[in-house]
Steps between C-alpha positions, in 0.01 A plus 500: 500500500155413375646158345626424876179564665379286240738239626392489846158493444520176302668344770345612774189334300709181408598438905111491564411270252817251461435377840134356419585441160801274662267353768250382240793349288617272797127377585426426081798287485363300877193447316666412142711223746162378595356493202787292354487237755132456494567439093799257606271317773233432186804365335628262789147378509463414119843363595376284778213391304690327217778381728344392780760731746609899477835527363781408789739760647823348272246532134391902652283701292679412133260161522200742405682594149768166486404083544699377803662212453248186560164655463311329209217679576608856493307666217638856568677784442231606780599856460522683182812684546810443726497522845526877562694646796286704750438855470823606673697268245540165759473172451139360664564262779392168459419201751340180475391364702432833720469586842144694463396250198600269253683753372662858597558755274668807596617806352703695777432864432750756385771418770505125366481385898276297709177737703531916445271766467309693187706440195743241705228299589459135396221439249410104550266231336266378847420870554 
């Protein structure tokens, strides 16, 4: 009896807390999306400044860590590791030339779609 009152206790306490803990989970991984893309758009522009142009569309993101074909004055890998995925394990989106710059990076949130709110909100590069 004592071992079940035990029991209920500890989750009565865990459905207080889960709920922020979960709600500060889905805003560190909008701000670890951010992060990443500012750290990609330092790339692209080391990238730009060697090449004269941001990587197109067709060459994506793998120009930072791989020579496209034709650029004699690439003097990458840009980025020290592989192109990561975004926090909720997506492929960035990547757009060049862009519609709000030169370039658009996206990652889409956790739903992987276009607009949404809190954690299936777009996290973009001209914001």
């Amino acid at each position: 009896m004592e071992l079940l009152v035990v029991m209920v206790i500890i989750g009565l306490l865990a459905s207080l807390v889960a709920p922020k803990f979960f709600g500060k989970l889905s805003s560190s991984k909008q701000k670890t999306a951010k992060a990443q893309i500012e750290l990609f758009g330092a790339a692209l522009d080391e990238f730009r400044l060697d090449n004269g142009r941001y990587p197109t569309t067709e060459e994506g993101l793998s120009a930072l860590r791989e020579r496209p074909s034709g650029l004699d004055k690439w003097k990458g890998p840009y980025l020290p590791k592989p192109v990561p995925k975004d926090p909720w394990s997506k492929d960035y989106a990547y757009k060049a030339p862009g519609e709000h710059g030169e370039y658009d990076l996206i990652s889409y949130g956790l739903d992987g779609q276009p607009g949404g709110t809190e954690e299936n909100s777009d996290v973009v590069s001209w914001e």
